[in-house]
C-alpha positions in Angstrom: 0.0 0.0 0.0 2.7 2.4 1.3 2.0 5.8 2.6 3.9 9.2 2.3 5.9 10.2 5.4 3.0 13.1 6.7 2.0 14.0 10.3 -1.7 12.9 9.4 -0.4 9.7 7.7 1.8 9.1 11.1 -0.9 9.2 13.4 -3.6 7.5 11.2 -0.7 4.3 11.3 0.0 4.8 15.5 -3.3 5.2 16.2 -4.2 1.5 13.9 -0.9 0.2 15.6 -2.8 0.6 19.1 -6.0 -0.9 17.8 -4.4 -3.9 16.1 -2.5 -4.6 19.4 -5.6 -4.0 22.1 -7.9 -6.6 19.5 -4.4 -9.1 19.6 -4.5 -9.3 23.0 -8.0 -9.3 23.2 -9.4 -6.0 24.1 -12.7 -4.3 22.6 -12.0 -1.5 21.1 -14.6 1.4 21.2 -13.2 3.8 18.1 -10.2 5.2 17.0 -10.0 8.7 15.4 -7.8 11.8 13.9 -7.9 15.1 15.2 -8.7 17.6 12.5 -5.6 18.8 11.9 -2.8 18.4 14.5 -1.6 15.2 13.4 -2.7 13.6 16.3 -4.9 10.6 17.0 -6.5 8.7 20.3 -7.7 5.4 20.7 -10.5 4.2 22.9 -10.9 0.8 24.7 -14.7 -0.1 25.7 -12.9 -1.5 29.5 -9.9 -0.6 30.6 -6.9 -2.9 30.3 -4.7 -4.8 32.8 -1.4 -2.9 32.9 0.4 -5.9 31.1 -2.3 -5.6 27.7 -1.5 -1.9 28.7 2.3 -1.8 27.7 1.5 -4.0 24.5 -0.8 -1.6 23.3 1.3 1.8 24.6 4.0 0.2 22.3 1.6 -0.6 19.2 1.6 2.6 18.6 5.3 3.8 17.8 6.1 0.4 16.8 3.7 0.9 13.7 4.9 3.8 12.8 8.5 2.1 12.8 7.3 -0.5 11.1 5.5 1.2 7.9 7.9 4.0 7.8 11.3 2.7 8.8 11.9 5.1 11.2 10.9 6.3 14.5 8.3 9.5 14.7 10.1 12.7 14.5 7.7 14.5 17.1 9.6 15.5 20.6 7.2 14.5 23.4 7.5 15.2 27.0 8.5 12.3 28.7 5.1 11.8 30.8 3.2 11.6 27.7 6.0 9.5 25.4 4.5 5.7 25.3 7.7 4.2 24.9 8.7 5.7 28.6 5.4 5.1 29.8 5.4 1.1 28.9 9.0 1.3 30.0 8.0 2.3 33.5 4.7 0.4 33.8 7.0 -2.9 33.0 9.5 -1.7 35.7 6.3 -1.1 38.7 4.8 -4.8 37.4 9.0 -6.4 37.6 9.1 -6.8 34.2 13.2 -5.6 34.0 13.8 -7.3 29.8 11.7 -4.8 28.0 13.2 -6.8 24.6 11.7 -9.7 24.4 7.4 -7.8 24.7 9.0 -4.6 22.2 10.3 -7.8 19.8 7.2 -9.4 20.4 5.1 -6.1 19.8 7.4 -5.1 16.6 7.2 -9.0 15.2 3.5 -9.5 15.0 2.7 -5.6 13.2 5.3 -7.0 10.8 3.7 -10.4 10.3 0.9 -7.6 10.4 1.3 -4.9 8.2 -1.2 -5.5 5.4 -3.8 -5.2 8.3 -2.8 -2.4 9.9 -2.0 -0.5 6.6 -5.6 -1.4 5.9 -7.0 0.3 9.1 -4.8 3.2 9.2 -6.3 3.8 5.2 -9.6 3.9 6.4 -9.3 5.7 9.4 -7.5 8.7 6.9 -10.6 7.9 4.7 -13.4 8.7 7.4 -11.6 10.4 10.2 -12.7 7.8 12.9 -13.4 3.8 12.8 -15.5 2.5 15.6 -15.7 -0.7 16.8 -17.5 -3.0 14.7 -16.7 -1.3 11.7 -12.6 -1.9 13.0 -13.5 -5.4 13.9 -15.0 -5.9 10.1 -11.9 -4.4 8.6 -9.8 -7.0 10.7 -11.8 -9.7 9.5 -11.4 -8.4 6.1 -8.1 -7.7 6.2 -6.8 -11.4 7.5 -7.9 -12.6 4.3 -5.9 -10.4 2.4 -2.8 -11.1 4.4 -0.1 -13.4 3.2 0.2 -15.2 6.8 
């Protein structure tokens, strides 16, 4: 599919990186959506998570984007808002000291994937917001599109 390297284009793939990880690891997603024009995203779980589902989705996020554009994000967050410190420290509070092996992990399955989550991020640029059933159809549609 491939998408250009654009703030809107950035969040549309973190924000489908946090929804493709929460419905992985089992978690009902109630909608994700763009902002108008910030380049900014949020996604919203219908219950909230235990703080283990918690880091895997935090990372979803920033691992998508490094997956579909090669790179980390470019954006400078403060560090109480940057997921990657924030699943960082939730892992350290729950004892969880190898980060590695759940960011390999996280990384490994939006490669296996991509197809989906390029397919949800497309759509959520198309209509601004996908809510849950409609996300839940496009994962269905999307597994049999991908190669795996």
């Amino acid at each position: 599919m491939g998408f250009a390297d654009t703030e809107r284009n950035r969040a549309a793939v973190h924000e489908a990186g946090h929804a493709l990880l929460a419905s992985y690891r089992g978690l009902a997603v109630a909608i994700i959506e763009l902002h108008r024009n910030d380049g900014e995203g949020t996604m919203r779980l219908r219950e909230p998570p235990s703080e283990l589902d918690r880091v895997w989705v935090l990372y979803g996020g920033p691992f998508a984007e490094k997956v579909v554009f090669r790179t980390w994000g470019p954006t400078v967050t403060p560090p109480e808002l940057d997921e990657l410190l924030v699943a960082h420290g939730l892992c350290h509070q729950m004892g969880i000291t190898n980060t590695i092996e759940i960011r390999d992990q996280v990384e490994s399955y939006l490669r296996d994937q991509q197809v989906r989550l390029e397919l949800v991020a497309a759509r959520l640029l198309e209509t601004g917001a996908v809510q849950g059933a409609e996300l839940d159809e496009l994962l269905r549609e999307a597994l049999q599109l991908s190669p795996t």
